[in-house]
C-alpha positions in Angstrom: -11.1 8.0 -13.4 -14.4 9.0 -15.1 -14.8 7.8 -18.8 -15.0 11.5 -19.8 -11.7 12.5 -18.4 -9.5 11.4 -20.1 -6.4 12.4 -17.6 -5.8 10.2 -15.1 -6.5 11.8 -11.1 -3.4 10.9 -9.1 -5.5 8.4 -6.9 -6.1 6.3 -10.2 -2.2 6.7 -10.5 -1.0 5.6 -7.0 -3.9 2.7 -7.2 -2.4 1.3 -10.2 1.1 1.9 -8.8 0.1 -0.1 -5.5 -1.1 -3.1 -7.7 1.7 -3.4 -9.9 4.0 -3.3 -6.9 1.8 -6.3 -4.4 1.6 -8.0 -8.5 5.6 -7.9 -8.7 6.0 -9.1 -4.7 3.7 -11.9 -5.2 5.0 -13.1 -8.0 7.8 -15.8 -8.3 11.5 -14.5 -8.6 11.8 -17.2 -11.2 9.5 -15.5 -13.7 12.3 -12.6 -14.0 15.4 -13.7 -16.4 17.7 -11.6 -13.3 16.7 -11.1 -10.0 18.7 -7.9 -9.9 16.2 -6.9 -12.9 13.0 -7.6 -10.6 14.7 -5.6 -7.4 15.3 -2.5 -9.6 12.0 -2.6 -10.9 10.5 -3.0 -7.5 13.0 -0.1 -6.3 11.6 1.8 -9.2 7.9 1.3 -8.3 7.9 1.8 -5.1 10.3 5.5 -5.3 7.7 5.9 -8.0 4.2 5.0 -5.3 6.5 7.6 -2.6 6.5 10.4 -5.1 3.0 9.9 -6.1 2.3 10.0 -1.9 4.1 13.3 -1.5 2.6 15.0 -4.8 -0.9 13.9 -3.4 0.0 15.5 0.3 1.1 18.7 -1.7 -1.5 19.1 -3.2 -3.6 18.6 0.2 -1.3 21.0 1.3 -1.9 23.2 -1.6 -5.4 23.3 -1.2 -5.4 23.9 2.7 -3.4 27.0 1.8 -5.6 28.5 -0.9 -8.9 28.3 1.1 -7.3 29.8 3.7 -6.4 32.6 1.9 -9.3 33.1 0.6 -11.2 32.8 3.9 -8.7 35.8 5.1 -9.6 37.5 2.6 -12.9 37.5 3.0 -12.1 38.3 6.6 -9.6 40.8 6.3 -12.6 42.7 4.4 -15.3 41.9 6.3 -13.5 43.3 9.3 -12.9 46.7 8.5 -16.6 47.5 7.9 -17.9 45.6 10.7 -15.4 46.9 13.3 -14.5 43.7 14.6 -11.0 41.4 14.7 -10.0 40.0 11.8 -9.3 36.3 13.5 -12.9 36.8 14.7 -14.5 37.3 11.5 -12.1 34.6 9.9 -13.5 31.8 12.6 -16.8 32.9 11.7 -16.3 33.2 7.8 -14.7 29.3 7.8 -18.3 28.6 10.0 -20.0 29.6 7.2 -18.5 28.3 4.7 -17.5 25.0 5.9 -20.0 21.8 6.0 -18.3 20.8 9.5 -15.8 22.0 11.5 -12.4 21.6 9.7 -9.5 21.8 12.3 -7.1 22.4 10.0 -8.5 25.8 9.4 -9.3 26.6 12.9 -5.9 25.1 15.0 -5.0 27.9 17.2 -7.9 30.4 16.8 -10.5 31.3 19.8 -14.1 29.5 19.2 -17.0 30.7 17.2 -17.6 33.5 18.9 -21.9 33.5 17.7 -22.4 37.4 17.9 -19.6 37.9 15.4 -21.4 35.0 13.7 -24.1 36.8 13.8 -23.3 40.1 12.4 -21.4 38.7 9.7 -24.4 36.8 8.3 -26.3 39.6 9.0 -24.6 41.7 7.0 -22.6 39.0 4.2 -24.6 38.0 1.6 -22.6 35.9 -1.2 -19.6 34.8 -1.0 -18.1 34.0 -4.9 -14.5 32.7 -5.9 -13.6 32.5 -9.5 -10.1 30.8 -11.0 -9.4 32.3 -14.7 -6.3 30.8 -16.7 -4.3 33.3 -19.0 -5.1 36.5 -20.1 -4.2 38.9 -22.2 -0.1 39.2 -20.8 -0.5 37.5 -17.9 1.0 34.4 -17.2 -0.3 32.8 -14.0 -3.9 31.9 -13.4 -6.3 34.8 -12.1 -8.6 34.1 -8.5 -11.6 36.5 -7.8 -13.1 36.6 -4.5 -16.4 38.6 -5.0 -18.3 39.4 -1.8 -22.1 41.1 -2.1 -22.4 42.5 1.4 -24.8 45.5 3.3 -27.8 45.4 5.3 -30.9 45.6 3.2 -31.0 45.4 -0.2 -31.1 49.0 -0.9 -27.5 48.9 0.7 -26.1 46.4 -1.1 -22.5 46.9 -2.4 -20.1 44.4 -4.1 -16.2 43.9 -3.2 -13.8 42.1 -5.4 -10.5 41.2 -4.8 -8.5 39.8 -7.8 -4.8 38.3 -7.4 -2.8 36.1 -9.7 -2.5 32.5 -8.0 0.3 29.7 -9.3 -1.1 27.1 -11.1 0.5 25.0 -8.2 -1.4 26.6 -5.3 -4.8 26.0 -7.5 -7.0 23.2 -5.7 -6.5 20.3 -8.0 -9.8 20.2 -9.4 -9.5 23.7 -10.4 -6.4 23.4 -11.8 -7.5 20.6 -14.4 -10.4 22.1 -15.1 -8.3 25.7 -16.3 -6.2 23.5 -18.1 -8.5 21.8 -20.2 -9.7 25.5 -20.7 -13.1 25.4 -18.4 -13.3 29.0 -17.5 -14.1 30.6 -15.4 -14.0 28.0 -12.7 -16.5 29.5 -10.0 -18.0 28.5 -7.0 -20.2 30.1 -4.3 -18.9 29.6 -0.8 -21.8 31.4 0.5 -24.4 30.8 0.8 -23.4 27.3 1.0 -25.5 25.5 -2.3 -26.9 22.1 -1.1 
């Protein structure tokens, strides 16, 4: 946990969690006034250190889910005006968006195909997604995929797509950050910033 956040991360959680429990297993039976009392409390902890594990792989989860909706949408767009398949573009949109190869986006999909590669840098520019918390009457956060796409400059047009997104699909990060009212929360996907 950073000394300016003052919200624990659930790593800093499931770390403490993990030392109380080895703390309470090394330690000697006879320090408790009941046994019973020290096998509950272990009980406790460690139902405690398995809901903190399945939180944390939600929230993987989570995260997996929103970039690739995002990434379909970018493809889903892209598509139409470039006259190719949507899976193609999305293999090639993850490509370029992505430091390495992430399998987890890719499982089942055909390779990079590099002339759909090609065209879509060609013809993508920027690739921007924005998270914005409440507004006005609605309730759920706001994400705004903004795409600045054409051929030449004098071409240039700009696509936004705008959808209200659960507060429990946000990438973590995100989501603390609208919390703590940071807005909006933005990042460029492409061109990737070093």
């Amino acid at each position: 946990m950073s000394k300016t956040d003052p919200a624990p991360s659930l790593d800093d959680v499931r770390d403490t969690l993990t030392n109380v429990v080895r703390l309470v297993e090394r330690g000697s039976a006879d320090h408790w006034p009941n046994p019973v009392l020290r096998e509950l409390a272990l009980g406790l902890l460690r139902k405690l250190l398995k809901l903190t594990d399945h939180a944390q792989r939600s929230m993987r989860d989570g995260e997996l889910a929103e970039t690739q909706t995002v990434y379909g949408l970018v493809a889903r767009n892209m598509s139409k005006p470039l006259g190719l398949p949507e899976a193609e573009v999305y293999r090639a949109v993850v490509a370029m968006c992505e430091k390495a190869d992430n399998p987890a986006l890719t499982d089942g999909l055909p390779p990079l195909d590099p002339q759909v590669a090609d065209r879509l840098s060609r013809f993508l520019v920027r690739i921007v997604v924005a998270y914005r918390g409440h507004e006005d009457d609605r309730d759920m956060p706001r994400r705004t995929v903004r795409l600045v796409h054409g051929y030449s400059p004098g071409d240039l047009r700009e696509t936004e797509i705008s959808q209200n997104v659960g507060y429990e699909r946000l990438p973590e990060d995100v989501r603390m950050e609208l919390l703590n009212g940071v807005e909006p929360v933005q990042f460029q996907l492409f061109p990737r910033r070093a």
